[in-house]
C-alpha atoms as a printed R data frame, in Angstrom:
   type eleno elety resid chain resno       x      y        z
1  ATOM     1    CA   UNK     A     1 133.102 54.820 -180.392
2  ATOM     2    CA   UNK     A     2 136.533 55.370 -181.416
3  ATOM     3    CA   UNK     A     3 137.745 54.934 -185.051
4  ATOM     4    CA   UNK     A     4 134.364 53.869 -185.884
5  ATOM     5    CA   UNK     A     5 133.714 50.671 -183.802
6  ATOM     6    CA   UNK     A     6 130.310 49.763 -183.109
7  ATOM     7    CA   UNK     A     7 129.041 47.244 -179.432
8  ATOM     8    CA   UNK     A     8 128.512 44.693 -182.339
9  ATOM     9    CA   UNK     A     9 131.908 44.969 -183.414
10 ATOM    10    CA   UNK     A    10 133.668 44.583 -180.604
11 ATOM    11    CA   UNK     A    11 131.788 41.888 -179.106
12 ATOM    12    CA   UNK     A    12 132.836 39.752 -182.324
13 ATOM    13    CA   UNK     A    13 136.647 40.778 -182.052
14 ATOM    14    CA   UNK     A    14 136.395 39.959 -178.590
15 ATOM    15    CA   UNK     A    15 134.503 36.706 -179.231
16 ATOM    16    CA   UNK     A    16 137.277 35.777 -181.644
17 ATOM    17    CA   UNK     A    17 139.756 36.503 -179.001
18 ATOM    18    CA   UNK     A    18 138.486 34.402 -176.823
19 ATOM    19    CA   UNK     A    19 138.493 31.772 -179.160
20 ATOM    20    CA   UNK     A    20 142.340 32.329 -180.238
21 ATOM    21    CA   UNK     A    21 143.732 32.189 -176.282
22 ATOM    22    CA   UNK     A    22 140.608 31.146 -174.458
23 ATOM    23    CA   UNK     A    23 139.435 32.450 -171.271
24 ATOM    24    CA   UNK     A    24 141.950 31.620 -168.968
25 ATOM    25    CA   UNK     A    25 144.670 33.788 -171.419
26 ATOM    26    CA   UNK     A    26 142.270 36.796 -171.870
27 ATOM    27    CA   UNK     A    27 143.013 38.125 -168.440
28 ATOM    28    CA   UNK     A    28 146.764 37.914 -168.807
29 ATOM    29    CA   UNK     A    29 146.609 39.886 -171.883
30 ATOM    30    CA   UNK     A    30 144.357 42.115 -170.951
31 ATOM    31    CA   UNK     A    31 146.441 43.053 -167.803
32 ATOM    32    CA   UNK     A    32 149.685 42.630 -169.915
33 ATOM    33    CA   UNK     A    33 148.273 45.322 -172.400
34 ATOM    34    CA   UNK     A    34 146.983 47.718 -169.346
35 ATOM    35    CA   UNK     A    35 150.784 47.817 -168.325
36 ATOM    36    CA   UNK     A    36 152.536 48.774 -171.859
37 ATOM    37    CA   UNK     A    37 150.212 51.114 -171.937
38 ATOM    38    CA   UNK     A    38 150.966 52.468 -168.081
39 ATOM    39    CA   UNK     A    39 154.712 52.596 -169.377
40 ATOM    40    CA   UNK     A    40 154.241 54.241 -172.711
41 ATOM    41    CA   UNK     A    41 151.999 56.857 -171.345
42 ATOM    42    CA   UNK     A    42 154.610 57.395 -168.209
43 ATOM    43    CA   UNK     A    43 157.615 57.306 -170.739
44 ATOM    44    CA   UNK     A    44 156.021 59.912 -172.977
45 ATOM    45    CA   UNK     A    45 155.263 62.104 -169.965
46 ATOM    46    CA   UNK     A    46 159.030 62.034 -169.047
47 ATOM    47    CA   UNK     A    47 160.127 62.456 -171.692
48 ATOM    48    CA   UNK     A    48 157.591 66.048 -172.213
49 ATOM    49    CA   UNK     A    49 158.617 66.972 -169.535
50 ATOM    50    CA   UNK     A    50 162.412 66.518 -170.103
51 ATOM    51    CA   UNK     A    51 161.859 68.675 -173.680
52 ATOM    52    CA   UNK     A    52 160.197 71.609 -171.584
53 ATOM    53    CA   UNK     A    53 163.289 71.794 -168.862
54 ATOM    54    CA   UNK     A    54 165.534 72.196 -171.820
55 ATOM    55    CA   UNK     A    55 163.606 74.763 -173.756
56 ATOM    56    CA   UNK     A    56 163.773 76.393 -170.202
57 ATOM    57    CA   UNK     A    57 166.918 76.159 -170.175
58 ATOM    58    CA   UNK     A    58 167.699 76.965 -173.707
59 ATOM    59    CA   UNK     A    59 165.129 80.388 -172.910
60 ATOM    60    CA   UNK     A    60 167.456 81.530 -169.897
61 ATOM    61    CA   UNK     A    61 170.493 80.942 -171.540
62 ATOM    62    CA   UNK     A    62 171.921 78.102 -169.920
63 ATOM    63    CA   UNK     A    63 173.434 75.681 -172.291
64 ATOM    64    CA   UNK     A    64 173.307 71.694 -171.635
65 ATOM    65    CA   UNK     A    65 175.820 69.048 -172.196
C-alpha cells in the first residue's frame, strides 16, 4: 500500500470520515476529489507538453515571444 497504509488503516480513516460528514457527504467528496485530481493531472500534462514544444523550438532555432 502506498506510503505505508495498511486495510486496517484505512478502514479507520475512512470510518472517521464518515463520522465527520456522514454518508450522504462522502459521495460528494469523493467525486469532488476524483475531479481536482482529473484537472491537476490534465493541467500538468499541458503544461509537459507545452515545455517540450518550446525546447523544440528552442532546438531548431526558432525563438518564442
Amino acid at each position: 500500500m502506498p506510503f505505508g497504509i495498511g486495510p486496517l488503516e484505512l478502514v479507520i480513516v475512512l470510518v472517521i470520515v464518515m463520522l465527520i460528514f456522514g454518508v450522504g457527504k462522502l459521495s460528494d467528496i469523493g467525486g469532488a476529489l476524483g475531479k481536482s485530481i482529473r484537472e491537476f493531472r490534465k493541467s500538468s500534462m499541458d503544461e509537459t507538453q507545452e515545455q517540450a514544444s518550446v525546447s523544440k523550438d528552442n532546438k531548431e532555432g526558432k525563438t518564442t515571444t
